[in-house]
Residue, then its C-alpha position, 0 to 999 in steps of 0.5 A: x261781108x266782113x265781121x267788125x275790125x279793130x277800125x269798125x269801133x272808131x269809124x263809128x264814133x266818128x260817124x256820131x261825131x258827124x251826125x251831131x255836126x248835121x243836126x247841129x248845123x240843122x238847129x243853129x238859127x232856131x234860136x236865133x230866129x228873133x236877132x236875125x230878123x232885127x239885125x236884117x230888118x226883115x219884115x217878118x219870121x218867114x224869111x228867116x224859117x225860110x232859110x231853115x226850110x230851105x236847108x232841111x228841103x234840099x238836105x231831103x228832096x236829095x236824099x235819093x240821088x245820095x242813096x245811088x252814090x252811097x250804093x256805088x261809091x266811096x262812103x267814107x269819102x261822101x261823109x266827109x265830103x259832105x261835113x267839110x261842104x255843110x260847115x263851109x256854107x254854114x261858116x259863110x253865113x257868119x261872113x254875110x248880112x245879105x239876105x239872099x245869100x243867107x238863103x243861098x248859103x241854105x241852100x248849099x249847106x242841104x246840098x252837102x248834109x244830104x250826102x249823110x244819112x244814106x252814107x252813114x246808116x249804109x255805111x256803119x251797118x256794113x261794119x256791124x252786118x251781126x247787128x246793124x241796129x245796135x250800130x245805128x242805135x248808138x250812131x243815133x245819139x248823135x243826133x241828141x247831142x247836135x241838137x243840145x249843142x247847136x242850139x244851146x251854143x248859138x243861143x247862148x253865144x249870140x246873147x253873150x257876144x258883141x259884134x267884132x270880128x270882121x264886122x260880124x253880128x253876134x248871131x253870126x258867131x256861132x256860124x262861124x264857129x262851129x264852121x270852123x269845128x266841123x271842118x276839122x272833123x271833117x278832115x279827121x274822118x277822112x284821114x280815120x274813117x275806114x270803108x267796109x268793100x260793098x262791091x262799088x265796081x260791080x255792074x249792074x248794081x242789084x235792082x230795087x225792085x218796084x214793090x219795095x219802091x212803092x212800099x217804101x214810098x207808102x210808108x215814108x208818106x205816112x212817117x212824113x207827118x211825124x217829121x212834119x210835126x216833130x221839126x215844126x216843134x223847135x221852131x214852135x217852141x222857139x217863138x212860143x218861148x221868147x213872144x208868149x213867156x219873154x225868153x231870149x235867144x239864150x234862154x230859148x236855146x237853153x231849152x232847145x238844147x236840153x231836149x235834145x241832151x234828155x233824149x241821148x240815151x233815147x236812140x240807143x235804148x230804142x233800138x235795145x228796147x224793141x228788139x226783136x219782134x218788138x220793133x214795130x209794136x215799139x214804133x207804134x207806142x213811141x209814135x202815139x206817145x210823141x203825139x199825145x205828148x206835144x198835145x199836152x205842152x201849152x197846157x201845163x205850165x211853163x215849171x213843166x214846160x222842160x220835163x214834158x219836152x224832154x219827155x217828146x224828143x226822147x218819143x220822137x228821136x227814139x222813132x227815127x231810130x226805131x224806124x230807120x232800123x226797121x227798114x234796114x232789117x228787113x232790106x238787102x244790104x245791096x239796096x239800103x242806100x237807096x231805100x233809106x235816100x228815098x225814105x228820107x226824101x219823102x219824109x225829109x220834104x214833108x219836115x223840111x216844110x214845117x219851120x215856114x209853116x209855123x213862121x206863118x202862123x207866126x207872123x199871121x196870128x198877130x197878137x195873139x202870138x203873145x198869148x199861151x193860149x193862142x198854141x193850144x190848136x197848133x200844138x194839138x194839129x202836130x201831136x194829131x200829126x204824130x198819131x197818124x203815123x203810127x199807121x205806117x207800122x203796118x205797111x213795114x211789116x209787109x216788107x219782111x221779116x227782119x229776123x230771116x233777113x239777119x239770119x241770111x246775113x249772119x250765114x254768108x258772114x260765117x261762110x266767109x270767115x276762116x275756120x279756126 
């Protein structure tokens, strides 16, 4: 282990620069939903949230297979790997009015973006062993900006472009151009990035060990629901805008897109916040907040609507963070890749589950889809949902004590470090 070099501050910023092309990617056809249906001539919502499902469900029931290359292989090279393979599939979804290979094209961006959050959260706090979460608080605000503007740049470019080039409908602009963004930071990380040494060639790799599997395994099934409620929200709130207040895609990404700008700050200050052992008191509060929250949304008026779900997203990322760190505390820098993959396996399938969930609801409510008070169960279900998580909290602490776990990891830095 090695203290943070001169590298270690552009590499990050580089990896925020990719966690916002992930997300991005991720939240591109929320907005859309409606203009791909129409354009397509699809019976329905579902096809469409089944394409977002099926992304978000092979970017996450792979997460575990990526955490066993990220604790054995090149990190940079699978981060970048993955951005040039999830843009590529995301651009060819701008090159087809085929449904089946819209799904396919699904399918294959997950299978890249997955190689992320394993590489990533292993690799940056290998970069700053002092102070892990502080890196992965501020990598975190990646994620704000993707959702800002995926959404917002889809929503807005679909209602403001004209089928043209190459036959392309305006939904599928967007596609294309971001594709074509993505792969140039693709490309420019793997020339910039720089790895930290993890011993890749040494065999054989540290064992996880069977306790920490099965905790890690409780846990996730619990945080699961806070992923479950927290992706169904944007594709709730995209049909809940554009069938119960006439919001087009524009306006609906407008929306989108602003909660995720609100809540920026939110990783960051998270993990600032609930430093300490404030971590998991933290993560609770947040939690709890995210789901009485979400319940009160169809309830206020839509002057309201942006402040209360700017309000949600900055509780709801803000736990991603909290949590994510939590783990990486109080784990061996040995194992993260594989605790992390196997956290967001589970908790990643749970969510990846949700957008066809609501596509369901959707297309089965039936008239009353139009109506506002037609969400206040389902709302109210998905905030219920968040504040079952916050049971988690407890089976996190029986982990360990993440100050003992960075006191350790503070010792073998000093002895490796050359006296001045």
């Amino acid at each position: 282990m090695s203290a943070p070099s001169h590298r270690s501050g552009l590499t990050l910023a580089l990896g925020t620069l990719l966690h916002a092309f992930t997300h991005a990617y991720q939240s591109l056809l929320i907005p859309l939903y409606i203009l791909v249906t129409a354009d397509l001539r699809l019976p329905g919502l579902r096809p469409v949230t089944l394409i977002v499902a099926a992304y978000n469900a092979v970017y996450f029931l792979l997460s575990y297979p990526a955490g066993i290359l990220t604790d054995c292989c090149n990190r940079k090279a699978l981060l970048g790997i993955g951005l040039l393979g999830n843009a590529a599939a995301i651009g060819l979804m701008g090159a087809t009015h085929q449904y089946g290979a819209l799904l396919a094209m699904g399918i294959a961006a997950g299978l890249f973006g997955t190689l992320f959050h394993p590489a990533a959260n292993a690799l940056m706090s290998a970069h700053y062993p002092r102070s892990p979460g502080m890196a992965l608080g501020i990598m975190g605000i990646g994620s704000g900006i993707g959702f800002f503007v995926g959404s917002q740049y889809s929503g807005w470019r679909a209602e403001t472009a004209r089928r043209g080039w190459l036959g392309m409908s305006n939904w599928q602009l967007p596609c294309a151009e971001m594709a074509l963004a993505g792969l140039i930071v693709g490309v420019a990380f793997l020339f910039l990035a720089r790895e930290v040494e993890h011993g890749s060639s040494q065999r054989p790799r540290a064992a996880m060990g069977s306790r920490l599997r099965w905790r890690t395994l409780a846990i996730s099934g619990i945080l699961g629901w806070r992923d479950f409620a927290g992706v169904a929200t944007s594709s709730l709130v995209s049909i809940y805008l554009q069938q119960a207040h006439g919001y087009d895609a524009r306006q609906t990404g407008w929306i989108l897109g602003a909660m995720g700008l609100i809540s920026i700050a939110a990783t960051p200050l998270a993990v600032w916040a609930t430093s300490g052992r404030r971590r998991l008191s933290g993560l609770a509060a947040v939690v709890i907040g995210g789901g009485l929250t979400l319940i009160a949304v169809p309830h206020l008026g839509i002057a309201w609507l942006l402040t209360v779900l700017g309000i949600f997203q900055v509780f709801h990322l803000g736990s991603y963070a909290i949590s994510e760190v939590s783990l990486v505390e109080r784990v061996d820098g040995a194992v993260r890749g594989r605790v992390i993959g196997l956290y967001l396996t589970i908790c990643g399938t749970m969510g990846s589950l949700a957008p066809w969930a609501v596509g369901w609801w959707a297309d089965h409510a039936g008239a009353q889809v139009y109506r506002q008070s037609a969400y206040s169960a389902v709302f109210s279900i998905m905030g219920g949902m968040m504040i079952f998580a916050s049971l988690a909290v407890r089976l996190i602490a029986r982990i360990g004590s993440a100050q003992e776990l960075s006191t350790g990891e503070a010792m073998k830095i000093a002895e490796s470090e050359p006296a001045v």
